[in-house]
LUMZA-255993 format. One line per 4 residues: their letters; for each residue x, z, y of N, C-alpha, C. Coordinates in steps of 0.2 Angstrom, whole numbers, plus 2048, in hexadecimal, padded with zeros to 3 digits. Last residue first. Layout:
N
a) X Z Y X Z Y X Z Y  ...
END
This chain:
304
xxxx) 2BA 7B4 866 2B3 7B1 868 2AE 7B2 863  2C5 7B1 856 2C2 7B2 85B 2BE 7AF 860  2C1 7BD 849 2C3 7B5 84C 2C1 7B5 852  2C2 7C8 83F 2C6 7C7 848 2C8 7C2 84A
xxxx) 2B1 7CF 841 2B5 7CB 83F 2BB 7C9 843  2AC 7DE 840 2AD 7D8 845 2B1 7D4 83F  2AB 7E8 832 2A5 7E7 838 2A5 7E0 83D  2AF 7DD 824 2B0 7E2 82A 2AC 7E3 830
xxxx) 2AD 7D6 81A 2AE 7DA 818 2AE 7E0 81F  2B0 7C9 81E 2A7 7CB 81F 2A8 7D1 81E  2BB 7C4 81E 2BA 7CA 825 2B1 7CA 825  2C2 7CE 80E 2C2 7C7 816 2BE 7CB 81A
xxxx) 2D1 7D5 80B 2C9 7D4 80C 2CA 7CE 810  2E0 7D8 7FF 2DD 7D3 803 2D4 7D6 804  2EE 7E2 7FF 2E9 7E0 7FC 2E4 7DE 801  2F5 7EE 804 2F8 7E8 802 2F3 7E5 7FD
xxxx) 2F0 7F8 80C 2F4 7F9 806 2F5 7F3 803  2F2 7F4 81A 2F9 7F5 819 2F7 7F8 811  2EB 7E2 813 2E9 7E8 819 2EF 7EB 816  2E6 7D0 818 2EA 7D4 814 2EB 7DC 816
xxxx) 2D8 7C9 818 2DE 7CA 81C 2E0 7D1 818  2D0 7B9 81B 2D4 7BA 815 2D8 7BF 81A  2C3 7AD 81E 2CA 7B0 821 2CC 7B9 81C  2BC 79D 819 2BD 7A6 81A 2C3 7A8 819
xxxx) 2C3 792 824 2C0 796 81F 2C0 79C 81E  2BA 78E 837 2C0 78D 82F 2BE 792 82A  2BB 796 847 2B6 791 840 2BC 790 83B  2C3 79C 850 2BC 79D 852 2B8 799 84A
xxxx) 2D2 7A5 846 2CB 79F 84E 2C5 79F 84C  2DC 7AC 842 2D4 7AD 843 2D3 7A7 849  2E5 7A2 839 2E3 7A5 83E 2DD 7A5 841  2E6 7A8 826 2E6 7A3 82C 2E4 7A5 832
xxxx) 2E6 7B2 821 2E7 7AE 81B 2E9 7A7 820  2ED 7C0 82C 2E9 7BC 828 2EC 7B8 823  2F6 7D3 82B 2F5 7CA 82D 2F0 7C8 828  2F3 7E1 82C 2F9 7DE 82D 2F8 7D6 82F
xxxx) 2E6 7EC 82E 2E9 7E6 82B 2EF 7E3 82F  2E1 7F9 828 2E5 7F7 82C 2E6 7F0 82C  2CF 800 827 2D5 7FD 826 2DA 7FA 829  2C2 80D 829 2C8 80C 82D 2CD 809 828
xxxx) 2B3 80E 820 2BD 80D 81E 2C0 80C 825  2A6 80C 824 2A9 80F 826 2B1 811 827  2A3 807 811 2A1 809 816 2A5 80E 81A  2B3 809 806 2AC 80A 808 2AA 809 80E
xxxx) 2BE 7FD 7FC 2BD 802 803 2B6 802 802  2C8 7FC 7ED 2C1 7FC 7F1 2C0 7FF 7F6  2D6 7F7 7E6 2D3 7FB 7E8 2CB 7F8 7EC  2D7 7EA 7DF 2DD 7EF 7E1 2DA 7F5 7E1
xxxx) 2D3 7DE 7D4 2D2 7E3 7DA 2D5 7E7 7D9  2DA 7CE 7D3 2D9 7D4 7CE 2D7 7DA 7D6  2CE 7C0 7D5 2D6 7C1 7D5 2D7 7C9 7D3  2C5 7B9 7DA 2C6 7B9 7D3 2CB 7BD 7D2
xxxx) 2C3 7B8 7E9 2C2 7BE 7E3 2C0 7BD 7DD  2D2 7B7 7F1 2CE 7B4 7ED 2CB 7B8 7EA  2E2 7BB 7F6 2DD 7BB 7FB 2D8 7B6 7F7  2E6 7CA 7E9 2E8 7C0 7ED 2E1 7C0 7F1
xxxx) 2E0 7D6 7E8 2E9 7D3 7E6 2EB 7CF 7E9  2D5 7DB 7F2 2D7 7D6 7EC 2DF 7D5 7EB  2C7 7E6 7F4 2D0 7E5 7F4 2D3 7E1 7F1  2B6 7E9 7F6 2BD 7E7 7F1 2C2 7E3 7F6
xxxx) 2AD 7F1 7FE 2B0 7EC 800 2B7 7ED 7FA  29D 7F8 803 2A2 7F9 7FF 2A7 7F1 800  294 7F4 80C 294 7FB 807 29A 7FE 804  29E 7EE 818 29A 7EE 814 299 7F5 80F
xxxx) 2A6 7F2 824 29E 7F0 826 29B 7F1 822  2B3 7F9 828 2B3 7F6 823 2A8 7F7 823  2BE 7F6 835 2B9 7FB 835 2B7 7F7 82E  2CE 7F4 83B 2C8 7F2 839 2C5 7F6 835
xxxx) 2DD 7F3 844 2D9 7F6 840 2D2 7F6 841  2ED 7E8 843 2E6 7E9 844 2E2 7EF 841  2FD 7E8 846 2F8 7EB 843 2F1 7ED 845  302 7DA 850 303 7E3 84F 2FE 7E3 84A
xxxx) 302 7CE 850 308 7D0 855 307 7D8 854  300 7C7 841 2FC 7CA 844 303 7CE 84A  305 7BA 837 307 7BF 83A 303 7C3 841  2FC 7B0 82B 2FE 7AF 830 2FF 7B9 835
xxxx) 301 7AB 81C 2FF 7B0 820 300 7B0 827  2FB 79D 813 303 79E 816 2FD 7A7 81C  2F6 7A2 802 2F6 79E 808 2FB 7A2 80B  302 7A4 7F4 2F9 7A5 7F8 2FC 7A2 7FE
xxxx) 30C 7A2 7E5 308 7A0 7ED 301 7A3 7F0  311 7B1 7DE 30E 7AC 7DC 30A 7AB 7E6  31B 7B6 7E3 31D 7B4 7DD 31A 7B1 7DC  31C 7B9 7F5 319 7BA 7EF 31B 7B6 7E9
xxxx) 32C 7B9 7FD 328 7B6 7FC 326 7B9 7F5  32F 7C9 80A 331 7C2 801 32D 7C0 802  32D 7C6 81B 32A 7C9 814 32F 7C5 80D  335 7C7 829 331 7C2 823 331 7C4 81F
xxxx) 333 7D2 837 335 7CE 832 331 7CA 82D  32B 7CC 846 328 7D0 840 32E 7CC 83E  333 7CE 856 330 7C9 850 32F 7CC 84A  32B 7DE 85F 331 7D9 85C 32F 7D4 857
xxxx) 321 7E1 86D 322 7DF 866 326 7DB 862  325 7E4 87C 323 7DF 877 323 7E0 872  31E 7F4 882 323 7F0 881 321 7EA 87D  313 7FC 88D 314 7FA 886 319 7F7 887
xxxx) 313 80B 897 315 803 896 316 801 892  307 815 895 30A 814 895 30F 80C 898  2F8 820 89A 2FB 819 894 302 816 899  2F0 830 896 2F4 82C 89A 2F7 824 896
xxxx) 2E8 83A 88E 2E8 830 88F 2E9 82E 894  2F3 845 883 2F0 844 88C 2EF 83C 889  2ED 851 879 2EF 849 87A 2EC 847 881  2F2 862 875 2ED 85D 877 2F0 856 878
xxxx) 2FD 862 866 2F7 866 86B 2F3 860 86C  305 85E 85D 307 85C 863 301 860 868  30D 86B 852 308 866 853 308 865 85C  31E 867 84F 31B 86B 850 315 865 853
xxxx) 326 865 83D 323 863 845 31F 867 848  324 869 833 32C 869 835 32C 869 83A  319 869 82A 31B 871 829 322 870 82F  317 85C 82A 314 85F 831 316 867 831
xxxx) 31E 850 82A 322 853 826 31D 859 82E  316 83D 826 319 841 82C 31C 84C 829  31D 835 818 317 839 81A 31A 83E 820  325 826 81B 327 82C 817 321 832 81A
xxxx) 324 818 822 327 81A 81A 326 820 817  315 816 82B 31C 81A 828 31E 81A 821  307 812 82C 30C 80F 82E 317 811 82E  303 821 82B 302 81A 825 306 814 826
xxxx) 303 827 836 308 828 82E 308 823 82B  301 81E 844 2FF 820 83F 304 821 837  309 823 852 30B 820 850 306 822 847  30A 826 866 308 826 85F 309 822 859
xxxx) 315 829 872 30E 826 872 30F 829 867  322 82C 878 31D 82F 87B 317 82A 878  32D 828 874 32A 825 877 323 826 87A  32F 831 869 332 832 86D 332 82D 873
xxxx) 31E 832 862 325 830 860 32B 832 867  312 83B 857 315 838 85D 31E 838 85D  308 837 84A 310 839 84D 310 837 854  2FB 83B 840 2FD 838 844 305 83C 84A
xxxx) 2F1 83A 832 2F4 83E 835 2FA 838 839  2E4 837 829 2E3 838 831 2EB 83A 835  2E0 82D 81E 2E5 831 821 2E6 831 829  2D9 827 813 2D7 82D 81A 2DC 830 81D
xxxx) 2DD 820 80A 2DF 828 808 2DD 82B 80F  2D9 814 80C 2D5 816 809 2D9 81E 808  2DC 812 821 2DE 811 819 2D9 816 813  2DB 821 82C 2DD 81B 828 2E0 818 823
xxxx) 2D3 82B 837 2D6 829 832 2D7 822 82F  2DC 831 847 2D7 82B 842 2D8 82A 83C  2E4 840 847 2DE 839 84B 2DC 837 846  2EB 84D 849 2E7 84B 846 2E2 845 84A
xxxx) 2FC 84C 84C 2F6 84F 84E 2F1 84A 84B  310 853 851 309 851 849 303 851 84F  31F 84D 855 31A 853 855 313 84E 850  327 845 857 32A 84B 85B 325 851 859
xxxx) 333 839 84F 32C 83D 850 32F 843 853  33E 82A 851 33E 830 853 335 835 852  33F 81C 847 33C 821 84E 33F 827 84F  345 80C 842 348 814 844 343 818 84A
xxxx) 33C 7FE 83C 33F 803 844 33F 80A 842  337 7FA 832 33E 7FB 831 33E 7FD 839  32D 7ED 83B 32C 7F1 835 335 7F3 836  32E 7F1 84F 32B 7EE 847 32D 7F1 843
xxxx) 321 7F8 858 327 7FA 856 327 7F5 84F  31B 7F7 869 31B 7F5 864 31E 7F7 85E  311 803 875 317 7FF 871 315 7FF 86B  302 805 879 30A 807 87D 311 805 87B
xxxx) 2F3 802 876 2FB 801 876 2FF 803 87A  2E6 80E 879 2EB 808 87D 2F2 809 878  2DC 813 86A 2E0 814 870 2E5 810 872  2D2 812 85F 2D2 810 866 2D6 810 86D
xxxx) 2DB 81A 856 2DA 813 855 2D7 80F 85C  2E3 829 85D 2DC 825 859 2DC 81C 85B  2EA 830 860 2EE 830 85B 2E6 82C 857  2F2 826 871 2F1 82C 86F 2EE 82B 867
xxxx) 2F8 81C 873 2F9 820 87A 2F5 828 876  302 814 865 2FB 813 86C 2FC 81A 871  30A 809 85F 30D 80F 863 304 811 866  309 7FE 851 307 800 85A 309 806 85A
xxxx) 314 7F5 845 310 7FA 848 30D 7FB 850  318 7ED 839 318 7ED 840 313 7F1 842  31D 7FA 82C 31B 7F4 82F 31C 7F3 837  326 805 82A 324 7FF 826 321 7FB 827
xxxx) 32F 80F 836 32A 80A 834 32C 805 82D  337 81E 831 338 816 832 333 812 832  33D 82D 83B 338 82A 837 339 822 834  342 83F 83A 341 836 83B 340 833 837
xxxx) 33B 84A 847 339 847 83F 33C 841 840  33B 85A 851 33D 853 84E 33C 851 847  336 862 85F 337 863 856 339 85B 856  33D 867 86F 336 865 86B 33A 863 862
xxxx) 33E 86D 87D 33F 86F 878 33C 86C 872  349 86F 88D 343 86B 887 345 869 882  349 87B 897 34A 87A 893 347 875 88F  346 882 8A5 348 87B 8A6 34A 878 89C
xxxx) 342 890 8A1 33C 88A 8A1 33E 883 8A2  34D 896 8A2 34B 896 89D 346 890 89D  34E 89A 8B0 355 895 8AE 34F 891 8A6  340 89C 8B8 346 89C 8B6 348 897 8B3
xxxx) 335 895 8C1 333 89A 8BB 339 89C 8B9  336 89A 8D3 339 897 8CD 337 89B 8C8  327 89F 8DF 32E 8A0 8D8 32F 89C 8D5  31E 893 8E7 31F 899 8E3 325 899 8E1
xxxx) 31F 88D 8F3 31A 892 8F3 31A 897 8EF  32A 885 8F2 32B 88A 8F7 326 88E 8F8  32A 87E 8E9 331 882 8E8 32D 884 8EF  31E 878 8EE 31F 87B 8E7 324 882 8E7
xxxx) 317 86C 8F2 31C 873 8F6 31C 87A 8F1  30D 863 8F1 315 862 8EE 31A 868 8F1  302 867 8F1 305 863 8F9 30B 862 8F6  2F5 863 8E6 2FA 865 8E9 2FE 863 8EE
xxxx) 2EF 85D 8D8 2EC 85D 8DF 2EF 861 8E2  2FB 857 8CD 2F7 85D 8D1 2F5 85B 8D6  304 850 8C9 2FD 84D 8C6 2F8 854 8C9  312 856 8CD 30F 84E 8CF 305 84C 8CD
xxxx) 316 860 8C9 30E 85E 8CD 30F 859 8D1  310 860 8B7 314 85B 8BB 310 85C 8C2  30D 870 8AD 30A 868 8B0 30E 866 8B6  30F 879 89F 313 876 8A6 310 870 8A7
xxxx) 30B 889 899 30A 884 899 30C 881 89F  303 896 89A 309 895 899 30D 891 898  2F7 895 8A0 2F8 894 899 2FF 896 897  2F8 895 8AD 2F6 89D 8AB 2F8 89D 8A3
xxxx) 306 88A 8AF 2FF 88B 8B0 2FE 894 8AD  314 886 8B8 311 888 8B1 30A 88E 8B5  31A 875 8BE 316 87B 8BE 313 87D 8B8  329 86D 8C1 321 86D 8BE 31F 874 8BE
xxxx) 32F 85F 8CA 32D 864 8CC 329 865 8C7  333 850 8CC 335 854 8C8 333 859 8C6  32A 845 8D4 32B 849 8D2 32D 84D 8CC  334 832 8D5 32F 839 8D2 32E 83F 8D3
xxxx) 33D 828 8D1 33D 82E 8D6 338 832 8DA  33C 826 8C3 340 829 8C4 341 82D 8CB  32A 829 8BD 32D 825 8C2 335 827 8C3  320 832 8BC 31E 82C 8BE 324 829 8C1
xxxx) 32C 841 8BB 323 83F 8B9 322 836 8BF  338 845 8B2 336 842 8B6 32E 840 8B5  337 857 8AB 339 84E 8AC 335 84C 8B0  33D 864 8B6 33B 860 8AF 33A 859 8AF
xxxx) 33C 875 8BD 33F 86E 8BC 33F 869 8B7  331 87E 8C1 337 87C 8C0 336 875 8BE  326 88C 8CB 327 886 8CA 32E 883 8C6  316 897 8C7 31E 894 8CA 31F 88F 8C6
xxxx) 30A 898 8C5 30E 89D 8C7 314 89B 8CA  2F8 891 8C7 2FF 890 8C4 304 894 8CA  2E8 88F 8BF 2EE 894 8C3 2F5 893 8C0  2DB 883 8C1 2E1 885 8BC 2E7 88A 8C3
xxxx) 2CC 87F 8C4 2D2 87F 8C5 2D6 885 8C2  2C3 872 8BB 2C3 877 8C0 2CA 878 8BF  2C3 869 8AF 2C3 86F 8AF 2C2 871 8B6  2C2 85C 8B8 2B9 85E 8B7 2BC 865 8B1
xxxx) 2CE 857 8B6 2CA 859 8BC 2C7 85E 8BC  2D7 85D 8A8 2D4 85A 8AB 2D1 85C 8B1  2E5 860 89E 2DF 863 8A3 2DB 85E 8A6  2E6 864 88B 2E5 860 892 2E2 863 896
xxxx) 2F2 871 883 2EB 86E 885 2EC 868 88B  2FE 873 87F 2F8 878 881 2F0 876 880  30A 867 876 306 868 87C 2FF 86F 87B  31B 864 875 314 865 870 310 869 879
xxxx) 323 85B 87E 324 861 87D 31C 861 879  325 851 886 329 84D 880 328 855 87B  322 851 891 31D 84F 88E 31F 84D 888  329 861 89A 32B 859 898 325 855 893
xxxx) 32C 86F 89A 32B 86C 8A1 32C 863 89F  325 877 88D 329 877 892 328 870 896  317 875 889 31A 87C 88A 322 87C 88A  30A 86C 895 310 86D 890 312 871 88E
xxxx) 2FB 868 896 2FF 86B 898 304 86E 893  2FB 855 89A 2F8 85A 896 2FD 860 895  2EE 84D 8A6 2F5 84E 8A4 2F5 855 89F  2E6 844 8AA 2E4 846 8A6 2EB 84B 8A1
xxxx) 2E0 83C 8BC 2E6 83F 8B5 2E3 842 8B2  2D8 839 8C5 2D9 836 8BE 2DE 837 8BA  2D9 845 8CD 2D3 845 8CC 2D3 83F 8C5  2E7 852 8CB 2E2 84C 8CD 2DC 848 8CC
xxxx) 2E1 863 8C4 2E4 85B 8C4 2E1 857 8C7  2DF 871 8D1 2DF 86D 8CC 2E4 865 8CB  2E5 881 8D7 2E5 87A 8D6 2E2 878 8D0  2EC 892 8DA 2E7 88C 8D8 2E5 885 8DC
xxxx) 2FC 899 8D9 2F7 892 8DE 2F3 891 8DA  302 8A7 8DD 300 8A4 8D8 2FC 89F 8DD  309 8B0 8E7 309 8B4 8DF 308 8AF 8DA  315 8AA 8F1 30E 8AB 8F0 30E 8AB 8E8
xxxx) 324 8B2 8F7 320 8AC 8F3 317 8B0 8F3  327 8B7 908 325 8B8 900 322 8B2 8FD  331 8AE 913 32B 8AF 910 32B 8B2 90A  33E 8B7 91C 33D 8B3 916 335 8B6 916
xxxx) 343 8BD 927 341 8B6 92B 33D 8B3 924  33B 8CE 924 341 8CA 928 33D 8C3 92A  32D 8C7 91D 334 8CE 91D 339 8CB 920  31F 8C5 91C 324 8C2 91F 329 8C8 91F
xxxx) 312 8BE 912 316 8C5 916 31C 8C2 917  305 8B4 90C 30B 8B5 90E 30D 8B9 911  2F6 8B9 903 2FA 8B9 90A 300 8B9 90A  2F0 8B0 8F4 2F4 8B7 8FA 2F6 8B6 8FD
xxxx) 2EB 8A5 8F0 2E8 8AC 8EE 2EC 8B2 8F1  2E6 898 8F5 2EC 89B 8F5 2E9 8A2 8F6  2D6 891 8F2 2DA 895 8F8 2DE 899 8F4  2D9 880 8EC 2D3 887 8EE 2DA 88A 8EF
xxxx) 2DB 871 8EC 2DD 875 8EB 2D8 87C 8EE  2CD 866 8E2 2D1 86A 8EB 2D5 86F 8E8  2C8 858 8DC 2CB 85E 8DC 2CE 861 8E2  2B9 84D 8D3 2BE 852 8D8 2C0 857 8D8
xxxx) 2BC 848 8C2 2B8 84D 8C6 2BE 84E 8CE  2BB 843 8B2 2BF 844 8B9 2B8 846 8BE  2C0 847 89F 2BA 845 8A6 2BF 843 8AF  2C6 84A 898 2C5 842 896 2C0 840 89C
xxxx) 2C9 856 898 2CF 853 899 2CD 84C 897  2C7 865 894 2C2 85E 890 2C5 859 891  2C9 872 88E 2CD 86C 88F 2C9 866 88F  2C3 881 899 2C3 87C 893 2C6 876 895
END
C-alpha cells in the first residue's frame, strides 16, 4: 500500500539470487529488494523524471518494493546527483538517490532499454489571474514553493483533486512545470482534464520557493473605497460563521454578491488595511471579488 506520509526504517533484504560466473562476466541479478529512505516520500513515476504523472508514493513504513533494472533520468537533488533510476514491480521509476541502496545499480542489474530514457508528459497553457502560490502539493496546507503573479504564462502538466475553493468548490488542481501546484480558481481558463493526464500520487517533497514578483495595479474602482493593501500571495481562509454575506464595497449597506457557508474555503487577495494587531474592522476582498471581514472567518489575519 501507498501511504507515503509515514517514515519507518529500511534495509536493504537479501538480493534474491546467486550471482554465476561465466568466464570472467557476472550475471546480473534478476531483481533487488529495497525500500526508500527513511524521510523521503518519493513518488513512483512511469518514466524516469518527476515531470511524469505518477503510480503512486512509496514510503518507509511500505516495506519493501522489487526493482528490475536500471536507466537514466533527471537529475535527483542536485546537478551532481544521481542520475540513475530504477523501475519498480509497478512499472514505475524511483530515483536511487531516495533508495536505501549502495548506488551499484548499473552493475547489479540490466539496463531497462533505450525506450525507458524517454520523458513523456501531457501539456496545457495556462495564465494566472492573480497573484498566486505554487505549493508542494494540491491542498491549502501545503509549503510554498513559488510565487507567480497575475498574467504569468504556465506551462500544466497534469490534474488532481485537492482542496476545495471559493463558493463553486472547486477542487481541481495543476501541476506546472515547476514541479509544484497551482489552484484552477486562480486561472483564466478551467484546467482541460480530458487533455492532461491525471497526476497520481503527490510526493511532500518541498522545494525552493522563489520571490514573488510586485503585484501589478489594479484600475481604479469608479466609486472610492478604502486604499487596499496588497497581500504578497493569496490567502486562504475557512469561513467560521453560519453564513457570511459578500459585499460589492467593503460596508454592509452596500449590495450582496453572493453568500458563503460554514466551512467555505475563501481566497483572498487583500485587505481594507493592514492586519495588525488593533484598528478597524478589517475589510478583505476574496478571488470572487467581493468583501467579508474577518469575524466572518475562523482566524483573523491580524497579527499576534
Amino acid at each position: 500500500m501507498f501511504g507515503g506520509l509515514t517514515s519507518g526504517a529500511g534495509a536493504i533484504t537479501a538480493l534474491l539470487a546467486t550471482s554465476c560466473v561465466i568466464g570472467s562476466v557476472s550475471a546480473y541479478l534478476p531483481y533487488v529488494n529495497t525500500t526508500v529512505e527513511k524521510w523521503e516520500h518519493p513518488t513512483c513515476n512511469k518514466c524516469p523524471s518527476d515531470l511524469c504523472p505518477a503510480f503512486g508514493v512509496y514510503g518507509a513504513s511500505d516495506g519493501n518494493h522489487t526493482f528490475s533494472c536500471w536507466t537514466r533520468g533527471l537529475n535527483v537533488a542536485g546537478n551532481d546527483s544521481d542520475r540513475t533510476w530504477l523501475r519498480s514491480e509497478n512499472n514505475c521509476y524511483v530515483p536511487q538517490y531516495k533508495l536505501v541502496y549502495n548506488g551499484t545499480a548499473e552493475q547489479d542489474l540490466p539496463f531497462c532499454g533505450p525506450e525507458s530514457q524517454i520523458i513523456s508528459y501531457t501539456k496545457q497553457y495556462a495564465r494566472t489571474r492573480y497573484d498566486t502560490e505554487c505549493t508542494a502539493n494540491a491542498f491549502t496546507n501545503g509549503a510554498n514553493v513559488k510565487y507567480y503573479p497575475p498574467e504569468k504564462d504556465l506551462t500544466l502538466i497534469c490534474w488532481y483533486n485537492g482542496t476545495e475553493i471559493g463558493m463553486a468548490h472547486d477542487n481541481t488542481w495543476a501541476k506546472t512545470l515547476d514541479k509544484c501546484y497551482v489552484s484552477e480558481t486562480t486561472l483564466y481558463d478551467p484546467i482541460y482534464k480530458e487533455g492532461l493526464d491525471w497526476c497520481g500520487g503527490i510526493s511532500t517533497s518541498i522545494e525552493k520557493r522563489d520571490e514573488l514578483a510586485a503585484p501589478k495595479v489594479r484600475a481604479a474602482s469608479p466609486e472610492p473605497i478604502p486604499a487596499l493593501q496588497n497581500t504578497k500571495y493569496l490567502v486562504n481562509e475557512t469561513i467560521g460563521e453560519e453564513y457570511a454575506k459578500c459585499y460589492e464595497r467593503p460596508r454592509t449597506n452596500s449590495t450582496v454578491i453572493l453568500t458563503y457557508n460554514f466551512n467555505d474555503i475563501v481566497t483572498l487577495q487583500c485587505y481594507t488595511a493592514p492586519p495588525g494587531r488593533s484598528g478597524p474592522l478589517l475589510w478583505m476582498m476574496t478571488t470572487d471579488f467581493c468583501y467579508i471581514t474577518e469575524k466572518d472567518v475562523w482566524e483573523s489575519p491580524r497579527e499576534g
